[in-house]
C-alpha positions as CSV (number, residue, x, y, z in Angstrom):
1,X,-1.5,105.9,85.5
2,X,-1.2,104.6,89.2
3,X,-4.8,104.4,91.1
4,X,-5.7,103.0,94.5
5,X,-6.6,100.1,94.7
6,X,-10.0,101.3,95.6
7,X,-10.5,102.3,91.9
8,X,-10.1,98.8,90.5
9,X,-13.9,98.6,90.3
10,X,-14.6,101.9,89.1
11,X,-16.2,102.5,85.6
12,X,-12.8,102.4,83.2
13,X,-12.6,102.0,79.3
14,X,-14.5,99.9,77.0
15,X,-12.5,97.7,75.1
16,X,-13.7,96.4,71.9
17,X,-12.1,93.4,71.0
18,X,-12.2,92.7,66.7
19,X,-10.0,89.6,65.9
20,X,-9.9,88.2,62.7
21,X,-10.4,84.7,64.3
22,X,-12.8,84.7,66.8
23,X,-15.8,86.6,66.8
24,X,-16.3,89.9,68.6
25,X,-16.6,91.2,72.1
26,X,-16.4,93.7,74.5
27,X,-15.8,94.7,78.2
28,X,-15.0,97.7,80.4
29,X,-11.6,97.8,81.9
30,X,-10.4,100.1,84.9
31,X,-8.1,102.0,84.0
32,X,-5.3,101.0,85.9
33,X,-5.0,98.5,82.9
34,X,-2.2,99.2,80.4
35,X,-2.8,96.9,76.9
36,X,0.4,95.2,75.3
37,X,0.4,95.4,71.8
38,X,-0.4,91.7,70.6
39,X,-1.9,93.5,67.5
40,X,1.0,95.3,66.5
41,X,2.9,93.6,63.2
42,X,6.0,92.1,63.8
43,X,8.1,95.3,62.4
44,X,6.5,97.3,64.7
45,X,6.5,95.7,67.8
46,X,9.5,97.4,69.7
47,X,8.3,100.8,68.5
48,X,5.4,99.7,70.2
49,X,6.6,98.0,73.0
50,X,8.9,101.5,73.6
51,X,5.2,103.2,73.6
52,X,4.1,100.6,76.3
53,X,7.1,101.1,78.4
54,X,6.4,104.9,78.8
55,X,2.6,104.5,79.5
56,X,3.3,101.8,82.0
57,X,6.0,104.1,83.4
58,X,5.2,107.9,82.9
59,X,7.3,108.9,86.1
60,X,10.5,106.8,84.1
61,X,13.3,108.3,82.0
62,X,15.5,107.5,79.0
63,X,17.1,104.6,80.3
64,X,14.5,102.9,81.9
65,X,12.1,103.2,78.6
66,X,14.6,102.0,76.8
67,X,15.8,99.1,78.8
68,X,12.5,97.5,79.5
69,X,11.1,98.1,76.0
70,X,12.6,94.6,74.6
71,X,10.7,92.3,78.1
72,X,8.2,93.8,76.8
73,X,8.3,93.3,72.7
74,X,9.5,89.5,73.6
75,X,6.8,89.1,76.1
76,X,4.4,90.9,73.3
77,X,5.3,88.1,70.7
78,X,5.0,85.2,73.1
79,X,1.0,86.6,73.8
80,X,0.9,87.2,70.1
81,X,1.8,83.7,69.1
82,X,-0.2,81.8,72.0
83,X,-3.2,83.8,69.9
84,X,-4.1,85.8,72.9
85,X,-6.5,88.7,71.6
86,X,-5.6,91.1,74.3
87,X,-3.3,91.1,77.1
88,X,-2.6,93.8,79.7
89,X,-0.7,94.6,83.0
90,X,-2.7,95.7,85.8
91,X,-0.8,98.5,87.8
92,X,-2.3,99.7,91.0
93,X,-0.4,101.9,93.8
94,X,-1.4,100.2,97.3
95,X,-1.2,103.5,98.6
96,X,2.0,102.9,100.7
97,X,4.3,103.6,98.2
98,X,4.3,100.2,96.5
99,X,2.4,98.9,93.7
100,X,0.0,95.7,93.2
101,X,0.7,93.9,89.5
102,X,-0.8,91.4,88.0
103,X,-1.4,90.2,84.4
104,X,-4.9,90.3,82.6
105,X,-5.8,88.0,79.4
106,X,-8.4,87.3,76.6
107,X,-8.5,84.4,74.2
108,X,-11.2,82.3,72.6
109,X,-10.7,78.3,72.2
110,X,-13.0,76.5,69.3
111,X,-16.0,74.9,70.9
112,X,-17.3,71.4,69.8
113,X,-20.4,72.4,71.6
114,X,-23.7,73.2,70.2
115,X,-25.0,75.3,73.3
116,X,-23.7,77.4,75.8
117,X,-24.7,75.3,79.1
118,X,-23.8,72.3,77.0
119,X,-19.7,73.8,76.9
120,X,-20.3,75.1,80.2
121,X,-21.2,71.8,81.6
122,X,-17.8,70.0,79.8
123,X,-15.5,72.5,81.1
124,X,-16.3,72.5,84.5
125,X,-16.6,68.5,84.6
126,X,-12.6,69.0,83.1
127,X,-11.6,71.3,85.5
128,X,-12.7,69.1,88.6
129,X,-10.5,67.0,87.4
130,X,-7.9,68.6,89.2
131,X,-8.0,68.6,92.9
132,X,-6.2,71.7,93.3
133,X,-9.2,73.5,91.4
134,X,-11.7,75.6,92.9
135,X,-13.9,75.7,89.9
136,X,-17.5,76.9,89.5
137,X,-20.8,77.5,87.3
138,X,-22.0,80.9,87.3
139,X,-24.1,82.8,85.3
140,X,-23.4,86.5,84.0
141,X,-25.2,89.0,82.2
142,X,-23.9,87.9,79.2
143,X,-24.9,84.1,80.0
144,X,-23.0,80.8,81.7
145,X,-19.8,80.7,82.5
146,X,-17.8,78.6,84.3
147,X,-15.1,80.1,87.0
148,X,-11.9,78.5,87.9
149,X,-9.5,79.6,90.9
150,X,-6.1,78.3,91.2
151,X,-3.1,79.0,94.4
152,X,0.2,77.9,93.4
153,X,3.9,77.8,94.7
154,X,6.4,78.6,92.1
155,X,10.1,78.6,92.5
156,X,12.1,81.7,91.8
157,X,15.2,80.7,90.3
158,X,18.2,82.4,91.9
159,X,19.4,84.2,89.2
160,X,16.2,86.5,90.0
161,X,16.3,87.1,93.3
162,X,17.5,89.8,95.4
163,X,19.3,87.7,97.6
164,X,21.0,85.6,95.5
165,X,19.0,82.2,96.8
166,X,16.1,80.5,95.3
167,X,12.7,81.8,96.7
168,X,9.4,80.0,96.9
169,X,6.4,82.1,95.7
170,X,2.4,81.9,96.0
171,X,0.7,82.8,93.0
172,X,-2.3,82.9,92.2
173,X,-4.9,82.3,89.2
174,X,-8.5,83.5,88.0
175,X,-9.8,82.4,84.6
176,X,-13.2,82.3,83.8
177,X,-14.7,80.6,80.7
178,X,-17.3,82.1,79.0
179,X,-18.7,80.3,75.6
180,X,-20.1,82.6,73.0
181,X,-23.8,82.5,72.6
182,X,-24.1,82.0,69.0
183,X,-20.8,81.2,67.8
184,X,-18.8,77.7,67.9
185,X,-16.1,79.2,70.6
186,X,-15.3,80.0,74.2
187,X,-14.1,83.1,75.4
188,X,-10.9,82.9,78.3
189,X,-10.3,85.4,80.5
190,X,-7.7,85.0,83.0
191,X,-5.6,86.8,85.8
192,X,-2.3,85.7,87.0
193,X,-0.7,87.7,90.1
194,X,1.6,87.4,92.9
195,X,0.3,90.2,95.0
196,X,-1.8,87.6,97.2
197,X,-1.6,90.0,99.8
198,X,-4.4,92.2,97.8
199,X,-6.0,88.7,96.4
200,X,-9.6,89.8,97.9
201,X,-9.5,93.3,95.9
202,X,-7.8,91.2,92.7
203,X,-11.0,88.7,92.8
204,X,-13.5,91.9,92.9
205,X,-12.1,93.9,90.6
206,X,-12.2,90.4,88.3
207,X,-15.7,90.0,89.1
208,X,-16.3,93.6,88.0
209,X,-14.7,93.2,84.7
210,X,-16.9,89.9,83.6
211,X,-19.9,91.6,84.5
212,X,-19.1,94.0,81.6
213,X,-18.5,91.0,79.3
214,X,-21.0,91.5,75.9
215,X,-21.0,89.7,72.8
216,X,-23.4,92.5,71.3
217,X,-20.9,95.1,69.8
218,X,-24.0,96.7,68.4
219,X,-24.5,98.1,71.7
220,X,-23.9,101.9,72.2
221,X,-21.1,102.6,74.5
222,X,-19.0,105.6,75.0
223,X,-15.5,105.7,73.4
224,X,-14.5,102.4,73.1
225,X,-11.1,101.1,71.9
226,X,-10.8,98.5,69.6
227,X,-8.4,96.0,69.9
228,X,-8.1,94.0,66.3
């Protein structure tokens, strides 16, 4: 389903995310977020990515379902394999007849770290590495993080352009790094988009999302789906 973007901070689903390699946690998503199926098993991928294609598209037909189901199983298996835990497409009309996208991620990395601010402290001293970081300690309900924003130009290859000429592009990046507060690991979050012109409503609905962020699945919350 389309929403404003106005609704990409409004309450959305809980989404409880049970891997068999990284320890468990949850969030609430809005619910302009449509999940890929990285948990689906291998022989049942395209059925699934089919099933993706018509949520992400309920307006589409036959064709369109069935033409865009195998970007999406390909682009399912690449997540899969990079060990991503969840992945999903943010789709939001701009209320002009055109829609913001942009791509949403969770993954855990193995920590060497024996406290949260400890891991905190090594990742951001990594990330300032880079000069074309904008990276930052916060601290969210769920304990420290460390943010990292990144602007880039890409280079759209000709092949995929409308015009038939290569195309610069600015993209953009959010991931945030969050390290579990019991467990030897660090959570990843990131969001990748081209839609710079909406970057201010991308960065608030992120901020939203994190603030949801809970390592407690214990906790009682309303219809969650779990993602294992």
């Amino acid at each position: 389903m389309k929403v404003s973007t106005d609704s990409m901070a409004t309450p959305g689903i809980t989404t409880v995310i049970e891997d068999p390699v990284i320890p468990p946690l949850w969030f609430v998503a809005p619910e302009g977020f449509h999940a890929l199926p990285v948990d689906a098993d291998a022989d049942a991928r395209v059925s699934a990515a089919a099933e993706f294609a018509r949520e992400l598209f309920p307006e589409g037909d036959t064709h369109l379902w069935e033409s865009a189901a195998p970007f999406y199983a390909g682009l399912t298996e690449v997540f899969a394999e990079a060990g991503l835990a969840y992945s999903a497409m943010g789709v939001f009309s701009d209320g002009n007849g055109g829609v913001v996208h942009f791509s949403f991620t969770v993954g855990a990395i193995e920590s060497p770290y024996a406290t949260p601010d400890e891991a905190a402290g090594s990742i951001q001293q990594s990330l300032d590495r880079d000069p074309g970081n904008d990276s930052r300690s916060i601290t969210l309900p769920c304990g420290p993080a460390v943010s990292n924003i990144s602007v880039r130009e890409v280079t759209v290859g000709a092949e995929l352009t409308a015009t038939g000429e290569e195309a610069k592009l600015l993209t953009g990046q959010i991931q945030v790094f969050i390290p579990f507060p019991t467990k030897p690991f660090v959570a990843v979050f990131t969001v990748d988009t081209a839609a710079m012109e909406y970057w201010g409503e991308i960065c608030d609905m992120t901020a939203a999302v994190l603030e949801t962020v809970s390592f407690d699945t214990s906790s009682d919350n309303a219809d969650p789906v779990k993602r294992t």
